[in-house]
C-alpha positions as CSV (number, residue, x, y, z in Angstrom):
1,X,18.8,28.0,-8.5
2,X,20.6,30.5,-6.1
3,X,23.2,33.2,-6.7
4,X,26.5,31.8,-5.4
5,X,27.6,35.3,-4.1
6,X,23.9,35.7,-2.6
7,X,25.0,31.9,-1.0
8,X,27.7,33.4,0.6
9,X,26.2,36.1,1.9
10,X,23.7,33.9,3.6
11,X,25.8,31.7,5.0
12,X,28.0,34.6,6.8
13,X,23.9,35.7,8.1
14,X,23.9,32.2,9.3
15,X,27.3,31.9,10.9
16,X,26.4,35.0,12.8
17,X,23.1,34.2,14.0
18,X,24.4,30.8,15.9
19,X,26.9,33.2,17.4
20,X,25.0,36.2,18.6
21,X,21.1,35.3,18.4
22,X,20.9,31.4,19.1
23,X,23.9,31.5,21.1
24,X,22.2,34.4,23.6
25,X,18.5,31.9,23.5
26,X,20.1,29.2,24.2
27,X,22.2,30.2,27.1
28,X,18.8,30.9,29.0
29,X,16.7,28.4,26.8
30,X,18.3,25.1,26.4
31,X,16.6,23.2,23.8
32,X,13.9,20.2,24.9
33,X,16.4,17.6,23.8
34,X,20.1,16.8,23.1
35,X,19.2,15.5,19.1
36,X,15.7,16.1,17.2
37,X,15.3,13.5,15.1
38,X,12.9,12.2,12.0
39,X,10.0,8.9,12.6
40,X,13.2,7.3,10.9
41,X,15.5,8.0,13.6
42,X,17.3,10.7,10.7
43,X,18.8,13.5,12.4
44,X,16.9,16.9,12.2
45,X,19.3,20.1,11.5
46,X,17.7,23.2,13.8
47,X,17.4,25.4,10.5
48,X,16.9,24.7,7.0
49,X,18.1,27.6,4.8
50,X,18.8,27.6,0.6
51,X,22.1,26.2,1.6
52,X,20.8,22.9,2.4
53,X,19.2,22.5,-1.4
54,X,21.7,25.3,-2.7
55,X,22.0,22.4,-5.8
56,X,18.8,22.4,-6.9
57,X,17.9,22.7,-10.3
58,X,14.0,23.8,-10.2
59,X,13.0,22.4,-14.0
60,X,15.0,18.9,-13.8
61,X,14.3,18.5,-10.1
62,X,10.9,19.7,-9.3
63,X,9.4,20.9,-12.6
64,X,6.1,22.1,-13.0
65,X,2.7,19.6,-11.5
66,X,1.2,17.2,-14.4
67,X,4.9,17.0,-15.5
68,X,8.5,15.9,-15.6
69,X,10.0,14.8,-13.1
70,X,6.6,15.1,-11.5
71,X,7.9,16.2,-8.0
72,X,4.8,18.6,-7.2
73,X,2.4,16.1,-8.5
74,X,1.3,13.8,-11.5
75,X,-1.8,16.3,-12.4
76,X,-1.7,19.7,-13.6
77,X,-4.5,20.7,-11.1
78,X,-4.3,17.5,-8.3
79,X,-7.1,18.3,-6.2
80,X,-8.5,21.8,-7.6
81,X,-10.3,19.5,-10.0
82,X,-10.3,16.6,-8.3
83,X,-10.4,15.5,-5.2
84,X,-8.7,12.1,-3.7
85,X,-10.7,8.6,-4.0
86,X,-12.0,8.1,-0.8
87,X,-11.4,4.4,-0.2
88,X,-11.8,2.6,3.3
89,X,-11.1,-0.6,3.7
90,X,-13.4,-3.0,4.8
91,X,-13.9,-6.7,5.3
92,X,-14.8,-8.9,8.3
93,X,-17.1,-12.0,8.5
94,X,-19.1,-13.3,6.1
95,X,-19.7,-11.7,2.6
96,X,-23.3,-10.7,3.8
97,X,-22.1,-8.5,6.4
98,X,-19.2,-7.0,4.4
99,X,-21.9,-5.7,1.6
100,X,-23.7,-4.7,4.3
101,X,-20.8,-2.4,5.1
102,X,-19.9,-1.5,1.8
103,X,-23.5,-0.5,0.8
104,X,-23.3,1.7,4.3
105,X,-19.7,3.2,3.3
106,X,-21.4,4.6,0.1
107,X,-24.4,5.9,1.7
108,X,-22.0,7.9,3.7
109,X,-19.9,9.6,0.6
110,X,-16.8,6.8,0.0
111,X,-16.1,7.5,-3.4
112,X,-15.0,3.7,-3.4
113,X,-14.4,0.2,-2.5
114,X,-11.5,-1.1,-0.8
115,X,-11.8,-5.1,0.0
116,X,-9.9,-6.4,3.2
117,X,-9.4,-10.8,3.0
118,X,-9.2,-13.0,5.8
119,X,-6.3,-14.9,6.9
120,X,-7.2,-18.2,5.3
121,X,-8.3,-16.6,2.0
122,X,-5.2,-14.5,2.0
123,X,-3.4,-17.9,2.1
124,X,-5.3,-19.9,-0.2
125,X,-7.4,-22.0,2.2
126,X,-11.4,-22.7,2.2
127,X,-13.6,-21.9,5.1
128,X,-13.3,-25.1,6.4
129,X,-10.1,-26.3,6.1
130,X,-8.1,-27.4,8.7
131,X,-5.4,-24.8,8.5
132,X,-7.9,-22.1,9.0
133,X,-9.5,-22.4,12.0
134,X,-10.3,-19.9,14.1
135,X,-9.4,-17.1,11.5
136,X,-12.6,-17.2,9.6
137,X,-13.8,-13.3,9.3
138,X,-11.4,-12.3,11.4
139,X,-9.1,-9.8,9.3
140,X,-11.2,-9.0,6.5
141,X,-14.5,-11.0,4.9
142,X,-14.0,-14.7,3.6
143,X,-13.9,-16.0,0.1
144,X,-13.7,-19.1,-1.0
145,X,-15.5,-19.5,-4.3
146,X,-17.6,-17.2,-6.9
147,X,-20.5,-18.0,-4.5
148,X,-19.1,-15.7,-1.5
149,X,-17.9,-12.8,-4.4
150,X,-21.2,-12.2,-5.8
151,X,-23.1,-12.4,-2.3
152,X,-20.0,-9.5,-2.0
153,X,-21.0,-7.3,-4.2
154,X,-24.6,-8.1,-4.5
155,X,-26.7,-4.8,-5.5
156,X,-23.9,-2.9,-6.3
157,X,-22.9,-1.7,-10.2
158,X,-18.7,-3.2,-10.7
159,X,-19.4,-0.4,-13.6
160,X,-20.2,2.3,-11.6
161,X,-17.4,1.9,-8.7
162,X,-13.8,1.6,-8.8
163,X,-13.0,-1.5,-6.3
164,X,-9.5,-2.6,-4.7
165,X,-8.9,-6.2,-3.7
166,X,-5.8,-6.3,-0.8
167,X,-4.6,-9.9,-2.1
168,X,-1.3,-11.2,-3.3
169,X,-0.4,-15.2,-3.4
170,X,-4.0,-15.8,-4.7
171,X,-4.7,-12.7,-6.2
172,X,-5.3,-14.4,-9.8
173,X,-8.1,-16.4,-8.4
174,X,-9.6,-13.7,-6.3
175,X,-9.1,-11.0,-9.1
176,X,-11.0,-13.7,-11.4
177,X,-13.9,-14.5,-9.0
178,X,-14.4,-10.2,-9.5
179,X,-14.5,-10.4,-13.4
180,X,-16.8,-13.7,-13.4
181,X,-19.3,-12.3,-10.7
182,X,-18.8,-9.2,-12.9
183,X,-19.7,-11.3,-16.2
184,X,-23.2,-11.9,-14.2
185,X,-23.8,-8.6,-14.0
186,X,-23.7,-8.4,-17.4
187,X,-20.5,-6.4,-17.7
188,X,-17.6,-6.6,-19.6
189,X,-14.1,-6.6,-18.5
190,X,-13.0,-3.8,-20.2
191,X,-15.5,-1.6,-18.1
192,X,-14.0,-2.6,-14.4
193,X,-12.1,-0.3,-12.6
194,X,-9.9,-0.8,-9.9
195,X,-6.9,-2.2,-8.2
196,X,-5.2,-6.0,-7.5
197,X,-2.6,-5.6,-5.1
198,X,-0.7,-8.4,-6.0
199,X,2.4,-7.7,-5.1
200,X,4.1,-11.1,-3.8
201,X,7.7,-9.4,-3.7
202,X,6.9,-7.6,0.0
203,X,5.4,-10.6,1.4
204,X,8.7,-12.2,0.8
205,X,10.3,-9.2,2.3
206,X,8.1,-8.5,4.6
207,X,4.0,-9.4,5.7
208,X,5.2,-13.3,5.3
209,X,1.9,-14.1,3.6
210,X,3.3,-16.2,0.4
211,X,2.4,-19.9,-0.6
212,X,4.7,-20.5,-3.4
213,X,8.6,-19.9,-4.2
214,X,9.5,-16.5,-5.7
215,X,9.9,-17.5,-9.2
216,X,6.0,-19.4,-9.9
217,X,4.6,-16.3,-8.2
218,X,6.1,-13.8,-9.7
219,X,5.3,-16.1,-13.1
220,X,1.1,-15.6,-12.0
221,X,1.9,-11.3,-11.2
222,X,3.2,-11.3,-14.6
223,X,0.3,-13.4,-15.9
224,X,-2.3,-10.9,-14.3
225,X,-0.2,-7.8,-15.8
226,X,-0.3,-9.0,-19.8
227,X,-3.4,-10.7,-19.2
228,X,-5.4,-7.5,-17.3
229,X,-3.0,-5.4,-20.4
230,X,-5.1,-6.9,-23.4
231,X,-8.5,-7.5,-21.4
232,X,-9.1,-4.9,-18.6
233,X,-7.3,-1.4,-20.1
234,X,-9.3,0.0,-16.9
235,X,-7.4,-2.2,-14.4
236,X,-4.5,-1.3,-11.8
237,X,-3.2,-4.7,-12.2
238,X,-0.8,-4.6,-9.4
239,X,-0.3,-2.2,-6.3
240,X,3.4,-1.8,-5.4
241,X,3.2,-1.8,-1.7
242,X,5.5,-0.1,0.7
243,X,2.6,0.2,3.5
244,X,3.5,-3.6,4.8
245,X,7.1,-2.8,4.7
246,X,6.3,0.3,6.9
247,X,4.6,-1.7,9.3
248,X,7.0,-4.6,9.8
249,X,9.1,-1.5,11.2
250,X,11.1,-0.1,8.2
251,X,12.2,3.4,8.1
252,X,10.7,6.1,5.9
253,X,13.3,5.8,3.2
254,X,13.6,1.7,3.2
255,X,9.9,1.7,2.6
256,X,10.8,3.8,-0.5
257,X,13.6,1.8,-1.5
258,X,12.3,-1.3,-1.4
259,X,8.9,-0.6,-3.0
260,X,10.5,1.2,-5.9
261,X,12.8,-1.7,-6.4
262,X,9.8,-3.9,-5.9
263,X,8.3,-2.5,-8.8
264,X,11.5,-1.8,-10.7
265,X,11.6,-5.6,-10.7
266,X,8.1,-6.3,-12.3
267,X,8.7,-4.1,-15.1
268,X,12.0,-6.2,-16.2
269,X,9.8,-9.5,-15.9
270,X,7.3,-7.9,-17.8
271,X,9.4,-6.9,-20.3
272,X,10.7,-10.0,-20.3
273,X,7.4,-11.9,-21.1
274,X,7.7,-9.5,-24.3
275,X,5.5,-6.8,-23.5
276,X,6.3,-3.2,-24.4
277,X,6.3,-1.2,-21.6
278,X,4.2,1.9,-22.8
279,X,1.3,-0.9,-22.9
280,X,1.6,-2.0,-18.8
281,X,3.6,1.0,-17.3
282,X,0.7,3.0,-17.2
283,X,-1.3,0.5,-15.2
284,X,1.2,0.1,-12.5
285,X,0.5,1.6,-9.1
286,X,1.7,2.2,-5.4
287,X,0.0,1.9,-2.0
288,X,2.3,4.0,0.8
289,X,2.4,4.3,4.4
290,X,1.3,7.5,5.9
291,X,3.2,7.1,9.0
292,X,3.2,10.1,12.0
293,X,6.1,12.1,11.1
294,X,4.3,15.2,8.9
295,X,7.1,16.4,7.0
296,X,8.8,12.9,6.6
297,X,6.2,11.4,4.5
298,X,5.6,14.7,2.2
299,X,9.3,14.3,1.5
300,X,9.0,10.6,0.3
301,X,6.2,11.2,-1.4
302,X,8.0,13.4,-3.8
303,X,10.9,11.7,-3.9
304,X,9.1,8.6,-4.9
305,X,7.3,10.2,-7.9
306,X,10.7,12.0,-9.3
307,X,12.3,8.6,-8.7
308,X,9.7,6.4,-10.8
309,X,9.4,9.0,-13.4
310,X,13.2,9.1,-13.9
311,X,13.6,5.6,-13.8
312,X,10.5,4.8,-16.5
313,X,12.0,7.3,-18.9
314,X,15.7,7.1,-18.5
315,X,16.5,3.7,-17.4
316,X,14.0,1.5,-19.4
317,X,13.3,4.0,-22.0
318,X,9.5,4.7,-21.6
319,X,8.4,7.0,-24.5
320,X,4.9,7.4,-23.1
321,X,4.2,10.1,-20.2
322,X,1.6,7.8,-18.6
323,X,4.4,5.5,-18.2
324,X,6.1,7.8,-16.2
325,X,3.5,8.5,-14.0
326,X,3.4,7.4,-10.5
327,X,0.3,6.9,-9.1
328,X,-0.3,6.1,-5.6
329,X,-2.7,5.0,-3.0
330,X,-2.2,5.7,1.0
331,X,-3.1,4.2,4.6
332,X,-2.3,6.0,7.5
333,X,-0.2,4.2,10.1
334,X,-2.1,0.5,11.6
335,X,1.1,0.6,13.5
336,X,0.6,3.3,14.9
337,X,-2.0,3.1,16.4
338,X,-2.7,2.5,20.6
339,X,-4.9,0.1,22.6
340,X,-4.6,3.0,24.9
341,X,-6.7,5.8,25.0
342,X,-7.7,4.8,21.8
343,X,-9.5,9.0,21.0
344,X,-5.8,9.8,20.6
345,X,-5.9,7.6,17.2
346,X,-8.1,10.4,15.7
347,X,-6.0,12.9,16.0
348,X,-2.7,10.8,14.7
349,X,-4.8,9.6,11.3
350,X,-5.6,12.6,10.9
351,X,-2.3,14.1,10.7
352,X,-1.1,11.0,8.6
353,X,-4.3,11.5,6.5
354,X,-3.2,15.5,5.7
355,X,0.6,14.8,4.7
356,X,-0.6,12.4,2.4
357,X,-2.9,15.1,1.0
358,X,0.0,17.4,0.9
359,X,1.9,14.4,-0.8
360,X,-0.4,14.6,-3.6
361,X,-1.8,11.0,-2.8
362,X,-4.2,9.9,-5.2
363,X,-6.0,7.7,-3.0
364,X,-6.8,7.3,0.6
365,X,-8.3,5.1,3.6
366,X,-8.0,6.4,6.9
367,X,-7.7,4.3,10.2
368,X,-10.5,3.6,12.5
369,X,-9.6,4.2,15.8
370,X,-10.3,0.6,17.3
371,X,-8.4,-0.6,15.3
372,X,-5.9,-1.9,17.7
373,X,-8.4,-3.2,19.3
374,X,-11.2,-4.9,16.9
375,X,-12.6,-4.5,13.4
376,X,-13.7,-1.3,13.1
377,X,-16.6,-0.6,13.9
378,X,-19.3,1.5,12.4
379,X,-19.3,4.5,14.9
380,X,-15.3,4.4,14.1
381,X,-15.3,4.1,10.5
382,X,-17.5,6.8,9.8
383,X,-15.3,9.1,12.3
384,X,-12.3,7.7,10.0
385,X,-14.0,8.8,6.9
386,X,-15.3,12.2,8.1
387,X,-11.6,13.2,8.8
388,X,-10.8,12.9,5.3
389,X,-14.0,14.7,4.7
390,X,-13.3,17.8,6.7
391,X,-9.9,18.0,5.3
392,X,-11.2,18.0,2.0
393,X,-13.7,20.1,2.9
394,X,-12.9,22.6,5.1
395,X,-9.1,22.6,5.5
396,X,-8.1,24.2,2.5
397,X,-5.4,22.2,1.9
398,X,-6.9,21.2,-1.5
399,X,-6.8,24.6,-2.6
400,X,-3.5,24.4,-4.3
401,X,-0.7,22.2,-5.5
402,X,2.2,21.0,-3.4
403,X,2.2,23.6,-1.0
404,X,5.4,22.8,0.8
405,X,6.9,22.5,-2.8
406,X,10.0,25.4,-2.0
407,X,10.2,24.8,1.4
408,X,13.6,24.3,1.9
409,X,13.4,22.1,4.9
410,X,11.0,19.8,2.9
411,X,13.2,19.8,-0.1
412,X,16.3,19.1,1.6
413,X,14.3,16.2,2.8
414,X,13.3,14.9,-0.5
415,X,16.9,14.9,-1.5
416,X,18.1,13.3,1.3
417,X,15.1,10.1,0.8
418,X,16.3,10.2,-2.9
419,X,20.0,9.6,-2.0
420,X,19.0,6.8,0.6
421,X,16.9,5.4,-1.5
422,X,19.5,5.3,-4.6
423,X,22.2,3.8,-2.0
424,X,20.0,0.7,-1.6
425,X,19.6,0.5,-5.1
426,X,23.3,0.2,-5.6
427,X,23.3,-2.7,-2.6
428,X,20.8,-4.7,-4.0
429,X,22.2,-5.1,-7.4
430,X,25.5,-5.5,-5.6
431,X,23.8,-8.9,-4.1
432,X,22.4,-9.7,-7.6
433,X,19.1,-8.5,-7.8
434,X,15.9,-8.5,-6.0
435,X,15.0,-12.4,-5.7
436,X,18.9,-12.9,-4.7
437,X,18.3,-10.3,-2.2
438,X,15.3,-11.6,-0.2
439,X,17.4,-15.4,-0.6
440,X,20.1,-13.5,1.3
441,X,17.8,-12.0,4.0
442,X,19.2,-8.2,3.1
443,X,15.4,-6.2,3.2
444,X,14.5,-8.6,6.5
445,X,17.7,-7.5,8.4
446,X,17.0,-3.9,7.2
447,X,13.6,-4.2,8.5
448,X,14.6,-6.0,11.4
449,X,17.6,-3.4,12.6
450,X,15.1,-0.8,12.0
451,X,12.8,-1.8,14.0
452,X,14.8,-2.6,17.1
453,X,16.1,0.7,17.0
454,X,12.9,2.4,17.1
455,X,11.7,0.1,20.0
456,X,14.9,0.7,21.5
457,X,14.4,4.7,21.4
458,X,10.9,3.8,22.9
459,X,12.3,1.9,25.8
460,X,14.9,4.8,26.4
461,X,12.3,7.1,26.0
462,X,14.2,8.8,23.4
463,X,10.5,9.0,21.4
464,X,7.2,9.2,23.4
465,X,3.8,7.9,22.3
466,X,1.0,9.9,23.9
467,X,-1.1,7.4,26.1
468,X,1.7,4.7,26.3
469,X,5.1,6.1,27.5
470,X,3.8,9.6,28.0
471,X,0.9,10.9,29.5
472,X,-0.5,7.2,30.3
473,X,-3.3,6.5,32.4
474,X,-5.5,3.5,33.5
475,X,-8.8,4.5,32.3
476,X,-11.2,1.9,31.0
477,X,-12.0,1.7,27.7
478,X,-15.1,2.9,26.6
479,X,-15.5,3.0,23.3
480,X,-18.1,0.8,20.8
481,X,-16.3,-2.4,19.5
482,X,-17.8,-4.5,16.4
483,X,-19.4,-7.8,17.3
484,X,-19.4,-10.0,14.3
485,X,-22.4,-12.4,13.5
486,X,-22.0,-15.7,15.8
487,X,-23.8,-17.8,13.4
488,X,-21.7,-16.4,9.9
489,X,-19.2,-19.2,10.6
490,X,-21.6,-21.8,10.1
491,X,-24.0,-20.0,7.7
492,X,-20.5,-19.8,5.5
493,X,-19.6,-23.4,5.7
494,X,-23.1,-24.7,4.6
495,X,-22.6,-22.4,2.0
496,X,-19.4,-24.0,0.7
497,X,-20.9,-27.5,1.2
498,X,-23.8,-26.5,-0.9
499,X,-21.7,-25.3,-3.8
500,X,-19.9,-28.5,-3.8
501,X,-22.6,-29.9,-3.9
502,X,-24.5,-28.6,-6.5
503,X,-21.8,-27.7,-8.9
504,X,-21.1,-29.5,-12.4
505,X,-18.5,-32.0,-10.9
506,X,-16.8,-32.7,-14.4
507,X,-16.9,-29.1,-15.2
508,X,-14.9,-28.6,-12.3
509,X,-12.3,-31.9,-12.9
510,X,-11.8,-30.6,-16.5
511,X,-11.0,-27.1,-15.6
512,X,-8.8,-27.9,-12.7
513,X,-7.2,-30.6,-15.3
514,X,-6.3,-27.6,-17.5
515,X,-4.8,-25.4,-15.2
516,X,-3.0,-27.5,-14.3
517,X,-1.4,-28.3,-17.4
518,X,-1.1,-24.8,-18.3
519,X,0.9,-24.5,-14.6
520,X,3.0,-27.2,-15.8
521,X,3.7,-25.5,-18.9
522,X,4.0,-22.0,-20.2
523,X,0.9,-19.6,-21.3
524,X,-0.7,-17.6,-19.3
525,X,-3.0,-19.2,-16.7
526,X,-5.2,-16.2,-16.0
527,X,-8.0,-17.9,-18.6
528,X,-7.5,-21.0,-17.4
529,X,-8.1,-19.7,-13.7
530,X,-11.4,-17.9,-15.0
531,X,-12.5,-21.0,-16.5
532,X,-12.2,-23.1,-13.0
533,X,-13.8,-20.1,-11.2
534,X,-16.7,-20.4,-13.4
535,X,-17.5,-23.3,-12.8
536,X,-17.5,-22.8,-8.7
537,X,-14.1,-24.7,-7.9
538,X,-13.0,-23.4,-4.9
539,X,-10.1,-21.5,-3.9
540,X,-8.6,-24.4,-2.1
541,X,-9.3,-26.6,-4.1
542,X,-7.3,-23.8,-7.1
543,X,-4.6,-23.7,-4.7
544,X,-3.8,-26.9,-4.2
545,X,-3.4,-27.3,-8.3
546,X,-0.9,-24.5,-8.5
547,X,0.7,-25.8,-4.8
548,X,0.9,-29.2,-6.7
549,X,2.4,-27.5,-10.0
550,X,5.3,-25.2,-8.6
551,X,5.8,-26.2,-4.9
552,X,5.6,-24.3,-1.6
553,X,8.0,-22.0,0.0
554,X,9.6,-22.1,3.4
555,X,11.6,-18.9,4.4
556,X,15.6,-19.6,4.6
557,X,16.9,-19.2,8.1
558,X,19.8,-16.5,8.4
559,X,22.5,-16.6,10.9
């Protein structure tokens, strides 16, 4: 893209300047620190200049936005025509005080739903189970039968609002209990919009929050895909996620790697089941970290969508430009985030919340910021989703598309998260693929070293988090923390004991009896899972069918 004589020139302009100019500064103005480095621990050069992307071709690398290689964006117009969903996620206690929330969220200009599970529902247990006490509400709302999903959405159109469910082991079942309470609404499947996480390859790498071995579960994620392919067009049927890589302490360009791979993985099984990928690419999507280092996350950002699109066309042969598309929802940083002077969380998400803006996110929930403390409550959710308001609103970065596209600091940065990224590509098929992979331990020992070395530069004081190794004081804290309903425990058990109760018994013993056959065999089990969920079987009591069928999984220890 540059002249190679104008190149030379330039970096004669720079050899001079570190000789006269910097040289002079810095003989009365050391610099603050020996190194300057990235959230990733990547070094930082002092000056970026066209000689740091002096190979960059600007039609195959970065192209125009709304096309190939989609660099600078997957729309035309990003957010000149429209702006990002607005999606915070909420869930704590029972399903009456979670609709309560949601119905509040609305009222207050979320442009849509974003569900957060409790522990035992994100492992597959009932209220009252033994395995989940003393986790009932306390990450997200609890579900444990059609009952508790309609109470969830009671009073509010599934045609009218685009909802995400943040599940992956029992996604099926959860993702069913939507479409059946859905179905008594009087809507059909084909008019639901939204998003199933369901991505069971980072809880094996990283969040730990699997119930069966690799192979079943990604079996059921491929079920969800061809089923949600012929029946729900409108449905995301799976969200890629890098965020709970990011937070188990990856670096910037591991949380790219490993997602991308992640997903490059479900399309081969998908293919596999016989599916042509023009009919399910297109309904594959991402969920990214917005971590705190601004330029950073731009960079991956980009990197990510050039990567997928590149991949799609050239390595599986995607003919369709949808397929190419990557499209992506972002969280800012829960890691991030301080018990300490808590205020401070504001400011961080909303610097997280603007790079993924300038990242050309899609999507977006901000951070409350108790959130290292409690729930969030509703003072600090509706600060959370005021900051994405005012950016929209009155920052101006909406005003045009990829902004920092050309700049060559953050396009030497995309390069440089495109190389890492390919590199681990290369090391994961040297170890046989993904599912040999997390056998082996490689993305945990990634994840691992990672994050010792960030704590490490903490403890050194290397890096410095405002409120905790910098600038710390020993004020109390002040600030308004949620108090869930005392009685929704037991107002959510009588519940479950009165579906039980009341519930066609044989309806349930048949439908049960058929899934598991079709577990024990091979067609798709998504219909078979509707069927039980209609007629009130618990997810437990779904669980324990499929736990029966294709075994549990206990996570190798690695020397």
């Amino acid at each position: 893209m540059y002249d190679s004589k104008k190149l030379d020139e330039l970096r004669q302009g720079h050899e001079k300047w570190e000789e006269t100019t910097l040289h002079q500064n810095m003989a009365r103005l050391p610099e603050r620190k020996p190194e300057f480095i990235t959230e990733s621990s990547e070094p930082i050069n002092r000056l970026y200049t066209p000689l740091d992307v002096a190979e960059l071709d600007y039609l195959n690398d970065l192209g125009m936005p709304g096309e190939y290689p989609y660099t600078r964006g997957v729309h035309p117009t990003l957010h000149r025509s429209k702006l990002w969903t607005m999606r915070m996620f909420a869930g704590f206690g029972t399903a009456e005080e979670t609709n309560t929330r949601f119905k509040y969220l609305l009222d207050q200009g979320q442009t849509g739903l974003s569900v957060a599970f409790d522990l035992p529902t994100l492992m597959g247990y009932d209220t009252d189970e033994p395995e989940a006490l003393g986790e009932f509400g306390k990450c997200g709302v609890a579900i444990s039968s059609l009952k508790d999903m309609e109470i969830l959405f009671d009073g509010i159109p599934l045609d009218k609002v685009s909802t995400s469910m943040t599940i992956n082991s029992p996604a099926a079942i959860i993702w069913a209990m939507y479409v059946a309470t859905a179905e008594k609404q009087g809507i059909r499947p084909d008019q639901l919009r939204g998003t199933l996480q369901n991505d069971i390859l980072k809880e094996y790498i990283a969040q730990k929050e699997y119930i069966f071995p690799p192979e079943p579960s990604m079996r059921l994620v491929t079920d969800t895909i061809e089923y949600g392919t012929h029946t729900l067009p409108l449905w995301n049927t799976i969200s890629i996620s890098g965020y709970h890589i990011r937070e188990a302490g990856s670096t910037a360009a591991q949380e790219l790697a490993f997602t991308l791979a992640d997903g490059l993985e479900y399309v081969r099984w998908g293919l596999a089941r016989g599916l042509d990928i023009d009919d399910f690419a297109p309904r594959l999507s991402f969920f990214f970290n917005a971590h705190n280092d601004f330029f950073e996350e731009i960079a991956k950002y980009r990197a990510a969508r050039r990567i997928w699109a590149r991949e799609m066309r050239e390595t599986f042969g995607a003919k369709s430009p949808r397929s190419w598309l990557m499209r992506f929802h972002t969280q800012t940083a829960g890691v991030s985030l301080t018990a300490q002077q808590p205020e401070n969380n504001i400011v961080r998400v909303a610097i997280q919340a603007l790079a993924a803006v300038l990242g050309g996110t899609q999507s977006l929930h901000t951070n409350s910021m108790d959130e290292a403390l409690a729930l969030p409550s509703e003072h600090a959710v509706t600060v959370a989703l005021r900051t994405q308001q005012i950016i929209a609103e009155e920052s101006g970065v909406a005003n045009t598309i990829d902004p920092l596209g050309g700049s060559f600091f953050v396009e030497a940065l995309t390069n440089k998260i495109e190389q890492q990224a390919y590199d681990y590509f290369r090391r994961i098929e040297d170890l046989g693929g993904m599912l040999p992979s997390i056998d082996k331990g490689f993305f945990q020992s990634e994840i691992s070293d990672a994050a010792y070395r960030h704590q490490r530069e903490l403890d050194q004081s290397i890096r410095h988090i405002v409120g905790v190794n910098a600038y710390a004081d020993k004020k109390p804290i002040t600030i308004p923390i949620l108090e869930m309903d005392p009685q929704g425990y037991t107002r959510q058990v009588n519940r479950l004991n009165e579906v039980r109760q009341t519930r066609d018994q044989a309806a349930v013993g048949q439908a049960l009896d058929h899934l598991r056959l079709a577990c024990q065999g091979t067609e798709n089990t998504m219909p078979h899972i509707l069927d039980a969920v209609r007629t009130y079987a618990t997810l437990g009591e779904i669980v324990d069918v499929m736990r029966e069928a294709f075994g549990t999984y206990e996570e190798p220890t690695w020397i």
